[in-house]
DRENLONU-272462 format. One record per residue (C-alpha): y negated, x, z. Coordinates in steps of 0.2 Angstrom, whole numbers, padded with zeros to 4 digits, always signed. Example, Ala and Ser with C-alpha at 12.3 -4.5 7.8 and 13.67 -1.06 7.14 Angstrom:
! residues 2
+0022+0062+0039 +0005+0068+0036 
//
This chain:
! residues 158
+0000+0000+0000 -0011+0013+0003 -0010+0022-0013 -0013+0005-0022 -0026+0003-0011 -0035+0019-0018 -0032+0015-0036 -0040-0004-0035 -0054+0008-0026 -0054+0018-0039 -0052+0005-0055 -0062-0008-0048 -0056-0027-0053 -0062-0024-0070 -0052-0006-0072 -0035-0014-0064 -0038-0027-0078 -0038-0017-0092 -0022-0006-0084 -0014-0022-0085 -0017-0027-0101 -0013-0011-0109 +0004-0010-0098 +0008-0028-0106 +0003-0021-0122 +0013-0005-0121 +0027-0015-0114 +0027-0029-0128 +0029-0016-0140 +0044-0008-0132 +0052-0025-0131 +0048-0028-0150 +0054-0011-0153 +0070-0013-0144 +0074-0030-0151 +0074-0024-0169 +0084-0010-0166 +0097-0020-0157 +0097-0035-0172 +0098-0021-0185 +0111-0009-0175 +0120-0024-0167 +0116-0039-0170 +0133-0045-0178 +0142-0037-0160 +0130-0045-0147 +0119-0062-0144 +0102-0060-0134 +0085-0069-0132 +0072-0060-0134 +0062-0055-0117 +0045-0065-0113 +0042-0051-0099 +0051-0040-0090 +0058-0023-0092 +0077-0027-0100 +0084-0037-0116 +0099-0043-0109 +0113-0043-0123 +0129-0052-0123 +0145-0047-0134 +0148-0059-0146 +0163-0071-0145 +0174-0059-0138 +0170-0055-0119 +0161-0065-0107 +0151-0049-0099 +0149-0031-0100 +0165-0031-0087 +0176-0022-0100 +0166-0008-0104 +0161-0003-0085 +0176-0011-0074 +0189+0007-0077 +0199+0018-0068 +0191+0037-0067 +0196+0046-0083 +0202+0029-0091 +0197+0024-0109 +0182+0018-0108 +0174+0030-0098 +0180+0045-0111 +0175+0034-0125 +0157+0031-0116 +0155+0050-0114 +0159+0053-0132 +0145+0041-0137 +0133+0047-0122 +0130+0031-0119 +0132+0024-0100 +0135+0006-0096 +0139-0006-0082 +0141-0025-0080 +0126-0037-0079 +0133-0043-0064 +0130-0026-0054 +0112-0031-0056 +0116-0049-0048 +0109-0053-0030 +0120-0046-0014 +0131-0059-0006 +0140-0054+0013 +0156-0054+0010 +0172-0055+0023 +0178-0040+0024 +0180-0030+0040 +0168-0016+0035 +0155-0030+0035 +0145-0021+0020 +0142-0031+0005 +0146-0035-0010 +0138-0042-0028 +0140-0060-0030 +0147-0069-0044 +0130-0068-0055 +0124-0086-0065 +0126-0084-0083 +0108-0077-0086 +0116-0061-0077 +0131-0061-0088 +0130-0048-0101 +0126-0029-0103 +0103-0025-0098 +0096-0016-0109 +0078-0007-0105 +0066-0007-0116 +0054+0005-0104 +0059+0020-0114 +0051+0029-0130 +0053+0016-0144 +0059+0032-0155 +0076+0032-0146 +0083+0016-0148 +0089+0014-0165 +0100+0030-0163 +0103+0023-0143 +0107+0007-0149 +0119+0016-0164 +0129+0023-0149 +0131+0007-0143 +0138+0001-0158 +0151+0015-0159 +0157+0013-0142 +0160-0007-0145 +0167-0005-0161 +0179+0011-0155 +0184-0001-0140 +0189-0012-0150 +0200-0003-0161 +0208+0003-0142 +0212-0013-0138 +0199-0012-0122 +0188-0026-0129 +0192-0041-0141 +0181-0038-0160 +0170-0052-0165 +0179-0068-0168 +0197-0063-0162 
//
């Protein structure tokens, strides 16, 4: 609080206005940007809506899996993990990013509720430079289409 205290000292209300305008702006185009490299990359692999707001484009894979829980729920040094280190690219359910529910287990710690469909899927940020995600979202697309050829996930309309 105290640092946002000195920067509205600092900006004044009309200077925290225009830093909030250009972070919309900056962050529209990253959306925009990210959108058209995920429709041209993958967009006969996954479903989405593109973002009003927000930091993340939330993608579903088509017809095949519910969620991202394929592609993040393995074993250490199991399939997916090797195939998501040759793509470099690192992924883990929506639902990981759901709210935290108790659970009943003795340890009393929690654990990640069973997300509402809105959290179903794989989140994608868009907070990154725009000159990365077509060749980000064309690692995607291999690791999809090589788990599918493994048998890890279902292809398109199987």
């Amino acid at each position: 609080m105290v640092v946002l205290g000195r920067l509205l000292e600092t900006w004044g209300d009309q200077g925290f206005a225009q830093q909030i305008t250009r972070a919309q702006s900056l962050l529209r185009r990253r959306s925009r940007a990210l959108v058209a490299a995920v429709r041209a990359e993958c967009g006969d692999l996954v479903d989405f809506a593109e973002p009003k707001a927000g930091l993340f484009l939330w993608v579903t894979l088509k017809d095949h899996m519910a969620d991202g829980t394929a592609l993040a729920s393995f074993p250490s040094g199991g399939a997916v993990e090797k195939a998501m280190a040759e793509f470099g690219v690192v992924v883990l359910p929506g639902r990981v990013f759901a709210p935290f529910a108790a659970d009943d287990s003795d340890d009393g710690c929690s654990s990640v509720a069973s997300p509402p469909a809105t959290h179903r899927g794989l989140r994608l940020s868009f907070v990154g430079d725009e000159a990365a995600y077509s060749d980000a979202c064309r690692r995607l697309r291999g690791l999809i289409l090589l788990l599918c050829s493994q048998g890890a996930v279902q292809p398109p309309g199987a």
